[in-house]
C-alpha positions in Angstrom: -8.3 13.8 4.3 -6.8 11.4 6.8 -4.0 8.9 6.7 -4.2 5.2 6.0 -1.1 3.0 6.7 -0.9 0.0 4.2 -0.3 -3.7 4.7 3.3 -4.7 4.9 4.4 -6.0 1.5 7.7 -7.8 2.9 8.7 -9.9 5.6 9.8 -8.6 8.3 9.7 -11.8 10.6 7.0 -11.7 14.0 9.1 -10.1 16.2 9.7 -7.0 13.8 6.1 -7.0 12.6 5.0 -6.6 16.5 7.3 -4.0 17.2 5.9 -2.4 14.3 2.5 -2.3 15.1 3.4 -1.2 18.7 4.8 2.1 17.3 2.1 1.9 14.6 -0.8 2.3 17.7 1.3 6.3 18.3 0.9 7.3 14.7 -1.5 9.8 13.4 -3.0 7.9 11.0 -7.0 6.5 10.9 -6.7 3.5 9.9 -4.1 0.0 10.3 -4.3 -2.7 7.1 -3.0 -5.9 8.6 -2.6 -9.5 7.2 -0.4 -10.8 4.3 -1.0 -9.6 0.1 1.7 -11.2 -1.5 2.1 -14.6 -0.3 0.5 -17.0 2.3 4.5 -18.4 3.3 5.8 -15.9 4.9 2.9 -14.5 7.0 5.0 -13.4 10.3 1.9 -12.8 12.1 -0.6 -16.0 13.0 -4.3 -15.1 13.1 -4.0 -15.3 16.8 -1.2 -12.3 16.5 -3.2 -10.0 14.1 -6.5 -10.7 16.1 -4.5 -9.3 19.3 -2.9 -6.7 17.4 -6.1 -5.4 15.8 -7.3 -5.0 19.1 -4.8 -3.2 20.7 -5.2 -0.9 17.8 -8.4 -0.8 17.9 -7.9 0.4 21.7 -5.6 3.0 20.5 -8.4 4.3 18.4 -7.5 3.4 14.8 -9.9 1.5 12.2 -8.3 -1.9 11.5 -8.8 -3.3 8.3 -7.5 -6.8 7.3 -6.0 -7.1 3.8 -6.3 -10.0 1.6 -4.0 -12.1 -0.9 -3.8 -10.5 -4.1 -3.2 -13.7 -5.9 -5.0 -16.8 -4.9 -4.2 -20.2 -6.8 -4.8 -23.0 -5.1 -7.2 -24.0 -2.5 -4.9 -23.8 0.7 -4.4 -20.0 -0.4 -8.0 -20.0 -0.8 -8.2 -21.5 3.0 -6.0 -18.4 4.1 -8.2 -15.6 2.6 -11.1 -17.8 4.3 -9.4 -17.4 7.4 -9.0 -13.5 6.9 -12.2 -13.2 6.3 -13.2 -14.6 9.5 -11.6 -12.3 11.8 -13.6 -9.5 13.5 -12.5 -6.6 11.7 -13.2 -4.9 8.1 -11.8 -6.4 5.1 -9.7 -5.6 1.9 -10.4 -7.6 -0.7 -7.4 -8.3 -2.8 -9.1 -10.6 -5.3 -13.0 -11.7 -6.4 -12.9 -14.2 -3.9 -12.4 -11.9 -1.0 -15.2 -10.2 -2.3 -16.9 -13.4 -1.9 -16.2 -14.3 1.0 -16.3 -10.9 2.9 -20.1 -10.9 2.0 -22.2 -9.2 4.7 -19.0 -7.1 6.8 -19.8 -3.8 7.6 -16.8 -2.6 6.1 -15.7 -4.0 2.7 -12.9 -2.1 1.1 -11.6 -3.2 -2.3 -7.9 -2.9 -2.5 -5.9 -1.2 -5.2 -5.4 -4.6 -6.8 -8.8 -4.5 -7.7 -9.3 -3.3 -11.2 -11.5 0.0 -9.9 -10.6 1.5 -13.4 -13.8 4.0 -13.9 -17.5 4.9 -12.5 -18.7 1.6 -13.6 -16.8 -0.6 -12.0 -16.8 1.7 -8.9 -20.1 1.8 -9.2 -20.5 -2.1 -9.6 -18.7 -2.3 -6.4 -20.8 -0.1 -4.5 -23.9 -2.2 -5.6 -22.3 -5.5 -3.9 -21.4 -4.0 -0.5 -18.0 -2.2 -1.0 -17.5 1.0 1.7 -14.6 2.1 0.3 -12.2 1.6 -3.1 -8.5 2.1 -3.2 -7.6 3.0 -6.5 -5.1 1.0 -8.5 -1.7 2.8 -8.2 -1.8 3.1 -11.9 -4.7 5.8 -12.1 -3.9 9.0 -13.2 -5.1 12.6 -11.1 -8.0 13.0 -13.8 -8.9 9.4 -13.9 -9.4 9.4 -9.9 -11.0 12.3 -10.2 -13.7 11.3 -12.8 -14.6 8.8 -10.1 -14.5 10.3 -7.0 -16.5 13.4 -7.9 -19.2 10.9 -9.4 -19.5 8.7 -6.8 -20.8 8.9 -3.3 -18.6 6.0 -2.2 -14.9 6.5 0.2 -12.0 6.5 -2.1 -8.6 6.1 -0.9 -5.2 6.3 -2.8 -2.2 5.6 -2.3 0.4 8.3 -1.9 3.7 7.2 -0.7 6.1 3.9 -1.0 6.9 1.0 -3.5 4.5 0.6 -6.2 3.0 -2.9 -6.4 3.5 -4.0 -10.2 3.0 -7.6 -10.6 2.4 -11.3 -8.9 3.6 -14.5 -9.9 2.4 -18.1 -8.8 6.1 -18.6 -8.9 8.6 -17.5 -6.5 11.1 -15.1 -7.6 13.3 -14.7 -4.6 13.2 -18.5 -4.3 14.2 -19.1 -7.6 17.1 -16.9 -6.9 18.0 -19.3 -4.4 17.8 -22.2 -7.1 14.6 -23.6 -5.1 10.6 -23.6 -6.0 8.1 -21.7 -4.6 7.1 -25.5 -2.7 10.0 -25.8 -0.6 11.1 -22.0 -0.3 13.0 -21.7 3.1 11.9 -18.3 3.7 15.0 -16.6 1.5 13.0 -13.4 1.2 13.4 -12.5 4.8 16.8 -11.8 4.0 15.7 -8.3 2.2 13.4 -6.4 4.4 13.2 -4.1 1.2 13.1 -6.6 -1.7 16.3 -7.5 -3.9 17.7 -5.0 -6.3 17.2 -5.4 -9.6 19.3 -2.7 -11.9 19.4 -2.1 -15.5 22.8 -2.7 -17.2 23.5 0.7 -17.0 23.5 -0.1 -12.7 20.1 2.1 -12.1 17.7 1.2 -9.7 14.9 -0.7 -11.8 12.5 -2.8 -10.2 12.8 -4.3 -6.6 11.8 -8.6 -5.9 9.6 -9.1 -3.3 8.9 -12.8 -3.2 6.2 -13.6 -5.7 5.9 -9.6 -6.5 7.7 -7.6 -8.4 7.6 -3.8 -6.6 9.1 -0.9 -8.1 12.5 0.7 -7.3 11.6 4.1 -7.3 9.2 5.3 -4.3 5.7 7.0 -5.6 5.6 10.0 -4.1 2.6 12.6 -4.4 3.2 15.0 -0.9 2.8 17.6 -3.1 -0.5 17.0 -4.2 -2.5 16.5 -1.7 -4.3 19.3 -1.6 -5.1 18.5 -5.3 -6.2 15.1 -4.1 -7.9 16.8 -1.6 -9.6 18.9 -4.3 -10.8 16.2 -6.1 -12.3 14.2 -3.3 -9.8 11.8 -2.3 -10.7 11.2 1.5 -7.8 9.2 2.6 -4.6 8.8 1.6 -2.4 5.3 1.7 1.3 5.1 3.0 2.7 1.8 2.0 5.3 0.8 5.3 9.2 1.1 4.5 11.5 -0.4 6.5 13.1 1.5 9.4 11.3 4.8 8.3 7.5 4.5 8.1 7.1 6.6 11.1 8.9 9.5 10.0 7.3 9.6 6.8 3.7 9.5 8.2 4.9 12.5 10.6 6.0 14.7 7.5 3.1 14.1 5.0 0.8 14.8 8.8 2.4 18.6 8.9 2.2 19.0 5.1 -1.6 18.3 5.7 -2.4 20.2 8.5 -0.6 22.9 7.0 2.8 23.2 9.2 5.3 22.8 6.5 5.4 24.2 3.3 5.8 21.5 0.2 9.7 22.9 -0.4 10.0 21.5 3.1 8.1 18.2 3.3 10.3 17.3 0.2 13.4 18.1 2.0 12.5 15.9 4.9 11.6 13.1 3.3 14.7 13.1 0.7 17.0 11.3 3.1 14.7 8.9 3.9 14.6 7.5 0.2 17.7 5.6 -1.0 16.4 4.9 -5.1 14.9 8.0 -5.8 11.0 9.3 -6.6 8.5 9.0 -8.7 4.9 10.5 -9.6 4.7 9.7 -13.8 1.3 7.7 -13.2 -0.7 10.1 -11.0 0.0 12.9 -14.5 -0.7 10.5 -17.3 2.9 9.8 -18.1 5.2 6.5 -17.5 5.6 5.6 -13.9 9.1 5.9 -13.0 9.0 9.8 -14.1 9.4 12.3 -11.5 7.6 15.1 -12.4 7.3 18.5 -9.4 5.2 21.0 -11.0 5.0 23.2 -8.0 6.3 26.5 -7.6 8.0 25.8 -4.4 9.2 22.5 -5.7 11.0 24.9 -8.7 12.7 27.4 -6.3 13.8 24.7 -4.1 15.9 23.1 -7.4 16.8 26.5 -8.8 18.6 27.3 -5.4 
């Protein structure tokens, strides 16, 4: 299994997102997903940018794949997954019309907002040029695994970060401002990690991300992936986290090559959390649960 590091979901401004990759190019991960998913506004990086930033990636020997809007409605977002879809790297289609438009690239991934629910659809995929399929975060172990043991085809899922819930053709971080989504100035910049939302009894709920509504809680599945392993999941998906991306891809790298016990993976990547973890989708149950069946997860709480 080898590591995969997500689009950013949040705007982080050019300066930041350049930095980013920099450090990004020293990671031990197989493959970079560049490009904007939630909303064509706040892209910090200009094609010009990502096409120089894929390459010097590309130089430090990781696969580059460019991610696609997950929501397209209008024609000038239309014109941006185009664009996208022009560049000279693989694609991840976010939507049918990526799909569309990526036609003919020798690597076609369909994105975890692509609803890759069972064989069928997998299959269906496969039959129109699709390499790989990230799973929708909301697939449960045995519903990933129904698919990947059927199927011939890559499969990637996402193991680590805020879950992607919703998207709105409205602006919820703008609205928050008292503006529309057609004269937003940008307010989400201001939260490099969304804006809180809480229920009334203050706990962490949801977090806003622009149009997208993310969840509080971080998915968290280091210790399964030797289960996902097991199954046939061949790379797993870190979703980027402001300020600590790089020292989660180094733990979940020593789980899986076996230099750190789950106990300790857990312990290392506790303080870099602030809301808390969650794995309720990946067993069949509601998303926020946090549910650690391992034995070394159990003597870790008992002591």
């Amino acid at each position: 299994m080898e590591l995969t590091l997500g689009p950013v979901l949040f705007d982080w401004g050019r300066d930041k997102l350049l930095e980013f990759y920099k450090e990004a190019a020293l990671w031990p991960v197989s493959d970079v997903y560049l490009g904007e998913v939630v909303c064509h506004r706040k892209r910090g990086l200009t094609l010009d940018d990502i096409s120089r930033v894929g390459e010097e990636l590309q130089k430090a020997g990781k696969n580059v794949v460019i991610s696609t809007l997950a929501l397209v409605s209008d024609d000038k977002e239309l014109d941006v997954v185009r664009e996208a879809c022009r560049l000279p790297f693989a694609i991840e289609a976010n939507d049918a019309s990526a799909l569309q438009l990526a036609k003919g690239k020798k690597c076609l991934v369909a994105g975890p907002h692509i609803t890759s629910y069972n064989y069928d659809s997998v299959e269906f995929l496969k039959g129109i040029g699709v390499n790989r399929v990230v799973f929708p975060v909301e697939l449960s172990k045995d519903a990933m695994e129904a698919i990947a043991k059927n199927t011939d085809i890559e499969t990637e899922a996402f193991v680590y970060g805020k879950l992607p819930l919703a998207f709105s053709w409205r602006c919820y971080t703008s609205r928050a401002f008292g503006l529309m989504k057609s004269n937003c100035k940008i307010d989400c910049r201001k939260f490099p990690e969304g804006m809180m939302i809480e229920t009334l009894e203050k706990r962490p709920l949801f977090m806003v991300n622009g149009t997208q509504i993310i969840s509080a809680l971080t998915m968290n599945l280091i210790d399964y992936l030797d289960e996902l392993k097991d199954i046939g999941i061949t790379k797993a998906r870190i979703s980027p986290q402001y300020g600590v991306t790089g020292d989660v891809i180094k733990v979940f790298k020593d789980r899986l090559d076996g230099n750190i016990s789950v106990a300790e993976a857990d312990n290392r990547l506790r303080p870099l959390e602030k809301t808390g973890f969650c794995n309720g989708w990946y067993h069949g149950k509601a998303g926020w649960e946090d549910v650690r069946e391992s034995a070394e997860w159990k003597s870790l709480v008992i002591e």
